[in-house]
N, CA, C and O atoms as a DFTB+ gen file, in Angstrom:
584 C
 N C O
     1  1     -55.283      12.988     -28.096
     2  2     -54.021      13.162     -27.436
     3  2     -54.245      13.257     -25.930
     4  3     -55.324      13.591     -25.440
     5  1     -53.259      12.970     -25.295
     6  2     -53.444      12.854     -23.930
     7  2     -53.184      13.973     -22.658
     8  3     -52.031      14.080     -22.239
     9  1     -53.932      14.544     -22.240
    10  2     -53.850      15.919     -22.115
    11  2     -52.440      15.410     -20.849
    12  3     -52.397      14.535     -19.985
    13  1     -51.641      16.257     -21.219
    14  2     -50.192      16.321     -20.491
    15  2     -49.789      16.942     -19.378
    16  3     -48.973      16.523     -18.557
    17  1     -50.540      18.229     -19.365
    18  2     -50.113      19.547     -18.286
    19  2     -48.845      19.515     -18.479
    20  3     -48.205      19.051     -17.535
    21  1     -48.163      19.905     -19.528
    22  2     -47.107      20.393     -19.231
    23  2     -47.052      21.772     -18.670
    24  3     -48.045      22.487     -18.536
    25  1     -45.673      22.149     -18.308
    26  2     -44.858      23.678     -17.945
    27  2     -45.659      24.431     -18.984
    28  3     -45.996      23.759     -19.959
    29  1     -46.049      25.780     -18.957
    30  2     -46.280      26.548     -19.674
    31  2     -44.613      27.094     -20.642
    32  3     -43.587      27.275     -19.986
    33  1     -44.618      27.231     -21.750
    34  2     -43.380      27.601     -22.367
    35  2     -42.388      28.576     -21.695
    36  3     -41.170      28.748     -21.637
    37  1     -43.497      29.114     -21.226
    38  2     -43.192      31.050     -20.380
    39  2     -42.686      31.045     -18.816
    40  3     -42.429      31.999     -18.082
    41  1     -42.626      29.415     -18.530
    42  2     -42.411      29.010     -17.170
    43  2     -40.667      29.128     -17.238
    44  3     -40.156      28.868     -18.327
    45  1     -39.673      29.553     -15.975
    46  2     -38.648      29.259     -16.100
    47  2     -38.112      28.450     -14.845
    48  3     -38.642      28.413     -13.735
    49  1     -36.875      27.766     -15.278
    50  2     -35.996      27.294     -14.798
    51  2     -34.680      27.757     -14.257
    52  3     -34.400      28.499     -15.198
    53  1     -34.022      27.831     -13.730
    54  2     -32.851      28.626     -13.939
    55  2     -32.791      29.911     -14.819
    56  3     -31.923      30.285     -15.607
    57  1     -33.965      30.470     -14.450
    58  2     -34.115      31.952     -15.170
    59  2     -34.790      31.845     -16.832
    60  3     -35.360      32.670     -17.546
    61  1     -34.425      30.471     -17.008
    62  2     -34.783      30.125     -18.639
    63  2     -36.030      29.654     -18.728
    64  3     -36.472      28.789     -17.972
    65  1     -36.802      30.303     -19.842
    66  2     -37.675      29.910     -20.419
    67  2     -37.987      28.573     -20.879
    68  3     -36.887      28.133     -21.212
    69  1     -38.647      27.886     -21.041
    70  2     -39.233      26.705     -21.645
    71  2     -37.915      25.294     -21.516
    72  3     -37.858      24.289     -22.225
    73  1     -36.589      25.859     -19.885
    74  2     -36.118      24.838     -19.742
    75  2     -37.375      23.251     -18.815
    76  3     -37.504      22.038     -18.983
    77  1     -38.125      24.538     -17.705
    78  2     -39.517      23.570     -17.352
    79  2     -40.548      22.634     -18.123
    80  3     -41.343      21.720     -17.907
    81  1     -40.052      23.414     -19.149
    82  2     -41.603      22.280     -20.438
    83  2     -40.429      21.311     -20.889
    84  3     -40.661      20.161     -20.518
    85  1     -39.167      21.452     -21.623
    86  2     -38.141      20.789     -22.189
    87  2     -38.416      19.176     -20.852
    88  3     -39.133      18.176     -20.885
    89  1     -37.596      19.622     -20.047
    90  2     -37.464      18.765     -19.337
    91  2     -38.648      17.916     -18.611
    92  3     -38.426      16.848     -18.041
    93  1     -40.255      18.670     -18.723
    94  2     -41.299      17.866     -18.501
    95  2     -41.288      16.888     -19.524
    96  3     -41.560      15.726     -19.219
    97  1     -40.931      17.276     -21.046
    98  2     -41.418      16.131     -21.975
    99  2     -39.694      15.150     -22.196
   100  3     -39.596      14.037     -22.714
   101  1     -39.030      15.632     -21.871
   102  2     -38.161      14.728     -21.689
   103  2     -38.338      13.291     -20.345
   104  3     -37.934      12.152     -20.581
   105  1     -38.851      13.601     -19.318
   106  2     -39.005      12.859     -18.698
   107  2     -40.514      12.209     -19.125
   108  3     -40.841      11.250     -18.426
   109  1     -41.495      12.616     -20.204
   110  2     -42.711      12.020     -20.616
   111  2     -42.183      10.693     -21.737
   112  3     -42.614       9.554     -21.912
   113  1     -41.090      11.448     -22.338
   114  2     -41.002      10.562     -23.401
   115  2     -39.900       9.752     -22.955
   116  3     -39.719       8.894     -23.819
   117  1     -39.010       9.611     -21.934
   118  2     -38.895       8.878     -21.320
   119  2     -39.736       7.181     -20.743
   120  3     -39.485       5.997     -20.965
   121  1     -40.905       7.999     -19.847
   122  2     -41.919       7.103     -19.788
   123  2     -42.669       6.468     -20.715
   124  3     -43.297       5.475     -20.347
   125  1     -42.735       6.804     -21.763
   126  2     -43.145       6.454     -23.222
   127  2     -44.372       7.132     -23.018
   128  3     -45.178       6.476     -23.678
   129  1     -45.061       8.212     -22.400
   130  2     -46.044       8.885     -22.201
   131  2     -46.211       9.783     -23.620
   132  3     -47.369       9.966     -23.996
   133  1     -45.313      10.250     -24.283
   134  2     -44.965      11.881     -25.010
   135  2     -45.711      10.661     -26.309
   136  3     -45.504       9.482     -26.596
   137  1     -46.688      11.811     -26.838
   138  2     -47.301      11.021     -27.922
   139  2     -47.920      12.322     -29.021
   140  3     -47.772      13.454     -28.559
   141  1     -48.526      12.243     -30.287
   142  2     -49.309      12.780     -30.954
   143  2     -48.200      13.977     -31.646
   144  3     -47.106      13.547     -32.014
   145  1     -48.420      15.083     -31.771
   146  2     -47.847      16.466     -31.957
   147  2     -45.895      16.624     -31.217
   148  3     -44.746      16.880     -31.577
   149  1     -46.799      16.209     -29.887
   150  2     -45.835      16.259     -28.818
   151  2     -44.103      15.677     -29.382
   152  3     -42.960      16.127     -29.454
   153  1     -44.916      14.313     -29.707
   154  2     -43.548      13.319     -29.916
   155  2     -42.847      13.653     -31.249
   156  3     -41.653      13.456     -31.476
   157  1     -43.746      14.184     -32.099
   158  2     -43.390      14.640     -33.651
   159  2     -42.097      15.550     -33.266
   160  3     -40.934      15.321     -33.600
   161  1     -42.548      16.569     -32.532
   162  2     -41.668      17.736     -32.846
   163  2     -40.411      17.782     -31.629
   164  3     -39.679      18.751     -31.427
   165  1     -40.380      16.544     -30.933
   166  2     -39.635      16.335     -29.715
   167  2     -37.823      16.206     -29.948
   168  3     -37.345      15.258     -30.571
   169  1     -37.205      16.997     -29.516
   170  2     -35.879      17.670     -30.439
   171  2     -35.637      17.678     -31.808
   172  3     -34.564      17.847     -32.388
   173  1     -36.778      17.473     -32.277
   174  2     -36.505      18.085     -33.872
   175  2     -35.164      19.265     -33.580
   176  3     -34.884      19.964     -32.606
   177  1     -34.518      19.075     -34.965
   178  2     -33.800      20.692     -35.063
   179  2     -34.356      21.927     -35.555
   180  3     -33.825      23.033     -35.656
   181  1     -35.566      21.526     -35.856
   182  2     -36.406      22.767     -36.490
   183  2     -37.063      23.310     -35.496
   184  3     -37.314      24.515     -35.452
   185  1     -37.518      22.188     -34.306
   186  2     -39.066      22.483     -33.387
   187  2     -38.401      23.470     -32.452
   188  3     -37.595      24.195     -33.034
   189  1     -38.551      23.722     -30.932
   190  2     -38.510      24.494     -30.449
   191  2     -37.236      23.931     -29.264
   192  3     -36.381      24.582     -28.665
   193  1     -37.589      22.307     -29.253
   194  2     -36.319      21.840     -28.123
   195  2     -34.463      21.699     -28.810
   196  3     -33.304      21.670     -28.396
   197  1     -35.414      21.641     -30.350
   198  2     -33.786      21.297     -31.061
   199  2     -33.115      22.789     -31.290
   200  3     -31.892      22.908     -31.367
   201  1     -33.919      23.805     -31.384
   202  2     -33.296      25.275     -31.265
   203  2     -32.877      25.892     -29.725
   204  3     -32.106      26.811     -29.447
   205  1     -33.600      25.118     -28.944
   206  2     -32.754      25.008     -27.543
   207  2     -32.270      24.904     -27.154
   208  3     -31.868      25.673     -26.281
   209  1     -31.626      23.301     -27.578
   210  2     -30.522      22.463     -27.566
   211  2     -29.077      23.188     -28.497
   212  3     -27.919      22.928     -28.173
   213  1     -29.358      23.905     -29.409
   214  2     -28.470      24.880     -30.622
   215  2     -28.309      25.640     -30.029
   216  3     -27.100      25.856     -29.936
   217  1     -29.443      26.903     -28.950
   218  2     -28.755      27.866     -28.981
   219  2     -28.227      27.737     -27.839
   220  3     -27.460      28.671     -27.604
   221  1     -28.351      26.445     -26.431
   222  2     -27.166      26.677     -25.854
   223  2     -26.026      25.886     -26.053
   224  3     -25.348      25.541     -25.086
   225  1     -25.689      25.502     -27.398
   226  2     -24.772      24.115     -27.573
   227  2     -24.654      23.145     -26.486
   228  3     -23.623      22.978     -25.835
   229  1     -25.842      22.459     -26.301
   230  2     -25.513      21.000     -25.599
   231  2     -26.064      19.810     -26.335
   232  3     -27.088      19.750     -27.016
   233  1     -24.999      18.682     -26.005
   234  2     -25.624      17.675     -26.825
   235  2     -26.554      17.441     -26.166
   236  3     -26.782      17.814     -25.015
   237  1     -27.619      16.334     -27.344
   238  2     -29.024      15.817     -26.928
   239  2     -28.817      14.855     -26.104
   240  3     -29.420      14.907     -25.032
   241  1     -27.881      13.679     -26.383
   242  2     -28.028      12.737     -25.668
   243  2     -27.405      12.798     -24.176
   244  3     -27.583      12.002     -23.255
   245  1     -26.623      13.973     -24.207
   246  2     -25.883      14.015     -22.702
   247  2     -26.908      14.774     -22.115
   248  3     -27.070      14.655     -20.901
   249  1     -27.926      15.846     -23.022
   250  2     -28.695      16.346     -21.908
   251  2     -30.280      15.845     -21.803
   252  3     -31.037      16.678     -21.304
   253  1     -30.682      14.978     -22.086
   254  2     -31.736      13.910     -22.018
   255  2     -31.023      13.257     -20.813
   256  3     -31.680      13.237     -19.772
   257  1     -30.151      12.878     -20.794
   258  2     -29.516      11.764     -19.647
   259  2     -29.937      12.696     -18.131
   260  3     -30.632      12.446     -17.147
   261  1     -29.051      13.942     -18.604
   262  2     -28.874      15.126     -17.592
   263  2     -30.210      15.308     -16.893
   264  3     -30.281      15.291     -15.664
   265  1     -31.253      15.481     -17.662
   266  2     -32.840      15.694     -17.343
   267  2     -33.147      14.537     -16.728
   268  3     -33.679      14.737     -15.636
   269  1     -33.009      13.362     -17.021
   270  2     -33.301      12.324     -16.398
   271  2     -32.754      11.635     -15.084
   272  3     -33.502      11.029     -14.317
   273  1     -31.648      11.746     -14.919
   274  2     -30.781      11.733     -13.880
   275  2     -30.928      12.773     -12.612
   276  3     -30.374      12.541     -11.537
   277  1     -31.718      13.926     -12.844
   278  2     -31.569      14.903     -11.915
   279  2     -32.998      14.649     -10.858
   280  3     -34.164      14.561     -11.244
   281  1     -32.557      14.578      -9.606
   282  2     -33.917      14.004      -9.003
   283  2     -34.319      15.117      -8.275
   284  3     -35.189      14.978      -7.415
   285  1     -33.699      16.450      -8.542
   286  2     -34.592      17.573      -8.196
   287  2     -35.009      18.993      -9.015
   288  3     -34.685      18.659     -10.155
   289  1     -35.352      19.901      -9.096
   290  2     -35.434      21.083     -10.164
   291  2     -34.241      22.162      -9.745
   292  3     -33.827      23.142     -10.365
   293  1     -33.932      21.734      -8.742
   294  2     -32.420      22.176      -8.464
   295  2     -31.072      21.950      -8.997
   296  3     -30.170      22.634      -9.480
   297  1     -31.349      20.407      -8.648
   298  2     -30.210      19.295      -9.323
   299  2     -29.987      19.971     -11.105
   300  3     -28.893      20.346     -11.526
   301  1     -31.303      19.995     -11.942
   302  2     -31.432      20.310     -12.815
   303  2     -30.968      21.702     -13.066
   304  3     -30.435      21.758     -14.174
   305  1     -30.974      22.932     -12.399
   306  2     -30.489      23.736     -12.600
   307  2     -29.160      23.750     -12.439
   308  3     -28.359      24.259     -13.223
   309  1     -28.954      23.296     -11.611
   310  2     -27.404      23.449     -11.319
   311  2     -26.378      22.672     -12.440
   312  3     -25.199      22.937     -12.673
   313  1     -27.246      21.611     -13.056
   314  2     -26.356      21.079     -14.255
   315  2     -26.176      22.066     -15.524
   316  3     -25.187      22.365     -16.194
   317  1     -27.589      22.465     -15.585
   318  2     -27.528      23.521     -16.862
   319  2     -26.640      24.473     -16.846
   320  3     -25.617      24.459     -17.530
   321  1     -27.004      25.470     -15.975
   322  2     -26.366      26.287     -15.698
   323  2     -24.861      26.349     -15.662
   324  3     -24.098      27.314     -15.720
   325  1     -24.566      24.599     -15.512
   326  2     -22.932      24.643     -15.446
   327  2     -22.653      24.251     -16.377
   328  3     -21.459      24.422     -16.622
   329  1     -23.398      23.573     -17.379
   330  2     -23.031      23.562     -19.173
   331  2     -22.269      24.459     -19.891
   332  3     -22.846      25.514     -20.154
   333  1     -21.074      24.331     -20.304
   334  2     -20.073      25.139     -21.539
   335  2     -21.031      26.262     -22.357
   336  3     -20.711      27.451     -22.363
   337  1     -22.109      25.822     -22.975
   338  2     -22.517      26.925     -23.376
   339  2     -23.792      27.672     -22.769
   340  3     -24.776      28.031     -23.416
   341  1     -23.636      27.791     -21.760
   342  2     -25.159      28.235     -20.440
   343  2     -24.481      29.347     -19.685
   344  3     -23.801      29.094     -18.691
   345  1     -24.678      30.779     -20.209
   346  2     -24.298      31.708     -19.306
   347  2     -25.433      32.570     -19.593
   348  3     -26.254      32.604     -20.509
   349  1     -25.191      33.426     -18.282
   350  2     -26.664      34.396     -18.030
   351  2     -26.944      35.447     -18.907
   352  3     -28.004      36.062     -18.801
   353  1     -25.868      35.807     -20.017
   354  2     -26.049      36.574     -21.247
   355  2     -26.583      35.538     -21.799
   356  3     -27.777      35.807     -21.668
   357  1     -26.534      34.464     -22.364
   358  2     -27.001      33.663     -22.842
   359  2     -28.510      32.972     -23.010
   360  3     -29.128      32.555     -23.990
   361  1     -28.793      33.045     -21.659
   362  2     -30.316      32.947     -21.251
   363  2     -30.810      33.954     -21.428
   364  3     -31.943      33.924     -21.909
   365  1     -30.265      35.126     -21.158
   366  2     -31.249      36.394     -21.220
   367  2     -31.277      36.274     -22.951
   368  3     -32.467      36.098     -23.213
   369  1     -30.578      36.290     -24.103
   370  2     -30.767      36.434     -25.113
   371  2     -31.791      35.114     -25.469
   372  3     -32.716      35.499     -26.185
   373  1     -31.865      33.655     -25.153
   374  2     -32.645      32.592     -25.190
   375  2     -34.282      33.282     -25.118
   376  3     -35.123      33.339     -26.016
   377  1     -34.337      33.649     -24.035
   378  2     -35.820      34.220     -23.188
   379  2     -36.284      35.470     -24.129
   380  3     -37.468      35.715     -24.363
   381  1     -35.169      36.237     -24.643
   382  2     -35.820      37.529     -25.686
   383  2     -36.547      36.843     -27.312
   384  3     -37.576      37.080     -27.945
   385  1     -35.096      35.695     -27.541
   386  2     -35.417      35.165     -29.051
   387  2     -36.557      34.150     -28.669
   388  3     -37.670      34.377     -29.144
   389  1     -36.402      33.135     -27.916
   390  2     -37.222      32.124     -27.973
   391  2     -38.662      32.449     -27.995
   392  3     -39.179      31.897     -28.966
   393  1     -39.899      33.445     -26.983
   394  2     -41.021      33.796     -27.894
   395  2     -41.786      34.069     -28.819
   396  3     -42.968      33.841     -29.073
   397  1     -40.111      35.124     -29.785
   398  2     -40.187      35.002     -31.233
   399  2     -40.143      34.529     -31.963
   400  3     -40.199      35.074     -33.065
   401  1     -39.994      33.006     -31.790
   402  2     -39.708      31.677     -32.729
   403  2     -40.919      31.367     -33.172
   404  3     -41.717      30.803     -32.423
   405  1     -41.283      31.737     -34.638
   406  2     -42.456      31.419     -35.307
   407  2     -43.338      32.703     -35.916
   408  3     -44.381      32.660     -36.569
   409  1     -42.572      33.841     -35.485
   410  2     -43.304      34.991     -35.819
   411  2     -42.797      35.192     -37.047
   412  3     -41.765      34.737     -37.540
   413  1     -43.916      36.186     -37.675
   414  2     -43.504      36.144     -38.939
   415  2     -41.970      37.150     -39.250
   416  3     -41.538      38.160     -38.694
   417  1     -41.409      36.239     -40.494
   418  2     -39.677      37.011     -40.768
   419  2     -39.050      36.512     -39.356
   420  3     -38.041      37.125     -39.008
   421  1     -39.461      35.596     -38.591
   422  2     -38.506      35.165     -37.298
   423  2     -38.079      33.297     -37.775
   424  3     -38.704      32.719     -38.664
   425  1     -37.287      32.830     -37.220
   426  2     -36.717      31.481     -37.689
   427  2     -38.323      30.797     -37.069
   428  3     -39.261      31.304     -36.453
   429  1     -38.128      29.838     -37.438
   430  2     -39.705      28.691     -37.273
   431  2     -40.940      29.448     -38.188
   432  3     -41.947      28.787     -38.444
   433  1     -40.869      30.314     -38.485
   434  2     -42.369      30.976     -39.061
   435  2     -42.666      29.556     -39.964
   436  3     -43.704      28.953     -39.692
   437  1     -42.007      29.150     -40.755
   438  2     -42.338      27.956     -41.730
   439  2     -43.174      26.755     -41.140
   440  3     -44.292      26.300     -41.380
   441  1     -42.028      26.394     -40.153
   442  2     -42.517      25.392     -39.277
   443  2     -44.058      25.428     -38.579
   444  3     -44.942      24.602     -38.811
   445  1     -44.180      26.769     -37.523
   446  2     -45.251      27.202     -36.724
   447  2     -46.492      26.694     -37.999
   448  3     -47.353      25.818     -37.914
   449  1     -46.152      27.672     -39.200
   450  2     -46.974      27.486     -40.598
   451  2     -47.689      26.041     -40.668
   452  3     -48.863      25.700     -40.523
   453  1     -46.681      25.435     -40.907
   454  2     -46.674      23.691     -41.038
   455  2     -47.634      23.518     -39.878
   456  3     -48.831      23.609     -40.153
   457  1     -47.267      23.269     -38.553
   458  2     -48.032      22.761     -37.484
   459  2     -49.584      23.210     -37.334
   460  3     -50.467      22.505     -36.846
   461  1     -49.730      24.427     -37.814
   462  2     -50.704      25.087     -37.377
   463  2     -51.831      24.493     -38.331
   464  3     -53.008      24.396     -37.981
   465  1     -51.252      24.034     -39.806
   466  2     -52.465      23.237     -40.735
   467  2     -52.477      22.136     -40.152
   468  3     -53.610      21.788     -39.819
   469  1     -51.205      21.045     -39.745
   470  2     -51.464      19.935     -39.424
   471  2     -52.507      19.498     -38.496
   472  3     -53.260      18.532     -38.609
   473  1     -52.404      20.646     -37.257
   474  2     -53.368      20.496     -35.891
   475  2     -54.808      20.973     -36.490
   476  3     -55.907      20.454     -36.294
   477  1     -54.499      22.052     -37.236
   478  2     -56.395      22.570     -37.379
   479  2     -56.648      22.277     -38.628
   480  3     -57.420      23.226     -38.765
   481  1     -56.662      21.741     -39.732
   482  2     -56.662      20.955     -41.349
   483  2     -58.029      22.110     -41.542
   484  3     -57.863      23.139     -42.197
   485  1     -59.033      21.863     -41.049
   486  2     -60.308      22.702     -41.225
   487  2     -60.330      24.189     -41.187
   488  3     -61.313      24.666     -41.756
   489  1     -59.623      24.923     -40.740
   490  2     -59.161      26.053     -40.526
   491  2     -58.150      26.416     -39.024
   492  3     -57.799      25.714     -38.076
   493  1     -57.928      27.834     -39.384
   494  2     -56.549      27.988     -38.545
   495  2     -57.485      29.037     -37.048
   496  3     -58.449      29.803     -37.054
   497  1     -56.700      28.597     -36.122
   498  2     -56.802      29.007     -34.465
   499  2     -57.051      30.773     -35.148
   500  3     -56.741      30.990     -36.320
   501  1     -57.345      31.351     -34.695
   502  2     -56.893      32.889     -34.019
   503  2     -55.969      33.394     -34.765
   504  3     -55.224      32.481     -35.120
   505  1     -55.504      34.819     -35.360
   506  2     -55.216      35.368     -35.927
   507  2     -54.294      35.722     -35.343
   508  3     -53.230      35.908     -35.933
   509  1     -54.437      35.941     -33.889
   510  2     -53.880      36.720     -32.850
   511  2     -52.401      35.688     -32.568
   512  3     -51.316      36.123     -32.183
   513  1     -52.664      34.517     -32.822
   514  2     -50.717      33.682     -32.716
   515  2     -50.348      33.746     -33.466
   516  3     -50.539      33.177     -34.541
   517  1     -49.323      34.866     -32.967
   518  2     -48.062      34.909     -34.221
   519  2     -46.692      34.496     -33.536
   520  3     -45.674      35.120     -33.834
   521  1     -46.658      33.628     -32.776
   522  2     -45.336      32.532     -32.508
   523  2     -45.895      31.605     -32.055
   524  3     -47.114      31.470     -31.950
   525  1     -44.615      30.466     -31.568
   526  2     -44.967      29.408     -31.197
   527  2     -45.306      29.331     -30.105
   528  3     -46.176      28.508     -29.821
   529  1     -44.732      30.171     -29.095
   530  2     -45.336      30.283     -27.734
   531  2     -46.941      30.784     -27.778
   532  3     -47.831      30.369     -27.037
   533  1     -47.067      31.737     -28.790
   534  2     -48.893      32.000     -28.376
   535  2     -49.522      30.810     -29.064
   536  3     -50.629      30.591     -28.573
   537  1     -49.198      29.950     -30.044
   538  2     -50.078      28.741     -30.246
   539  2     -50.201      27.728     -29.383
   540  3     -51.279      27.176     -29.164
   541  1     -49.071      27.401     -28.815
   542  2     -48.716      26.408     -27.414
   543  2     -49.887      26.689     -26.366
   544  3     -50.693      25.824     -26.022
   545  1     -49.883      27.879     -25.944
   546  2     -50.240      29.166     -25.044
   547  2     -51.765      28.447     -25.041
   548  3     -52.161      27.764     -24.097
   549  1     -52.634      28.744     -26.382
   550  2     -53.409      28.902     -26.701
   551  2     -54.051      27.489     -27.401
   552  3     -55.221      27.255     -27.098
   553  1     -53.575      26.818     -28.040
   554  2     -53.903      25.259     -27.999
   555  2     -54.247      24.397     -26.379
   556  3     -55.259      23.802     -26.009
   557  1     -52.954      24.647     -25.694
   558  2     -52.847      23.241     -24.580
   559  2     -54.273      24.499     -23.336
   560  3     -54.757      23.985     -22.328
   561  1     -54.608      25.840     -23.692
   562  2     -55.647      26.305     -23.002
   563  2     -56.936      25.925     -23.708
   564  3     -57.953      25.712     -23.047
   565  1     -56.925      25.833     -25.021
   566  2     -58.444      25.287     -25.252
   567  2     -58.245      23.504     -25.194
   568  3     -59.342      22.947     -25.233
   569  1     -57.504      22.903     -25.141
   570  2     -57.456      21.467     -24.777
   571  2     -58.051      21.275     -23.314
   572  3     -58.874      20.397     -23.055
   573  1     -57.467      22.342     -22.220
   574  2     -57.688      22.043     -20.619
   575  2     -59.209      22.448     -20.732
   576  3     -59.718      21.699     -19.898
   577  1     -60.267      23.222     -21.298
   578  2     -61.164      24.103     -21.704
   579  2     -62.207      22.695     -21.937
   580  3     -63.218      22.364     -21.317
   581  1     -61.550      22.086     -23.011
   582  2     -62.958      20.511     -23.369
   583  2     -63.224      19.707     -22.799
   584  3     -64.071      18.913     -23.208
């Protein structure tokens, strides 16, 4: 796979969490760059951009356009932020739930489950990720590492 550098998940945008990584791989897969893992789980409704896309109700295709169209990280905020369902209660609840996505008894635990055999088949990372943000976290750091 092609090492990407994306946003760290934990990076924000307009106060929001993992709007910086969203919109890095939106403009990758754009370029037809977004490949492997990446492209699999790329607005899935299960993965982490399609529960993004849910919990602030925006459509995909208006906000793929939105990401793409914006020629600054400003531009980009200022669209989100002015989205119908994008208010600052809103983000703050995004930024509390979204780390927990994948922990165990939290929504994604199944999924995280799934990914975590697919990527390591031979055995599993660290004991210590129990969401999707610490596997992200902790994968794309031993990728920069080889």
């Amino acid at each position: 796979m092609t090492d990407l550098r994306l946003p760290k998940p934990t990076e924000r945008l307009a106060g929001c969490v993992w709007l910086p990584r969203f919109a890095a791989k939106v403009r990758l897969h754009h370029a037809g760059e977004l490949e492997g893992d990446y492209l699999l789980a790329f607005c899935h409704p299960r993965a982490m951009d399609g529960r993004f896309l849910d919990h602030f109700g925006l459509d995909k295709d208006a906000t793929l356009a939105a990401i793409r169209g914006a020629r600054t990280d400003e531009e980009l905020a200022q669209w989100f932020t002015s989205a119908a369902g994008v208010t600052p209660d809103r983000i703050e609840a995004w930024n509390k739930f979204a780390p927990r996505i994948g922990s165990p008894g939290q929504p994604g635990e199944r999924e995280l489950t799934y990914m975590l055999r697919r990527i390591y088949p031979d055995g599993a990372p660290p004991d210590a990720l129990k969401s999707s943000f610490d596997a992200i976290l902790w994968d794309e750091r031993q990728s920069s590492e080889s």
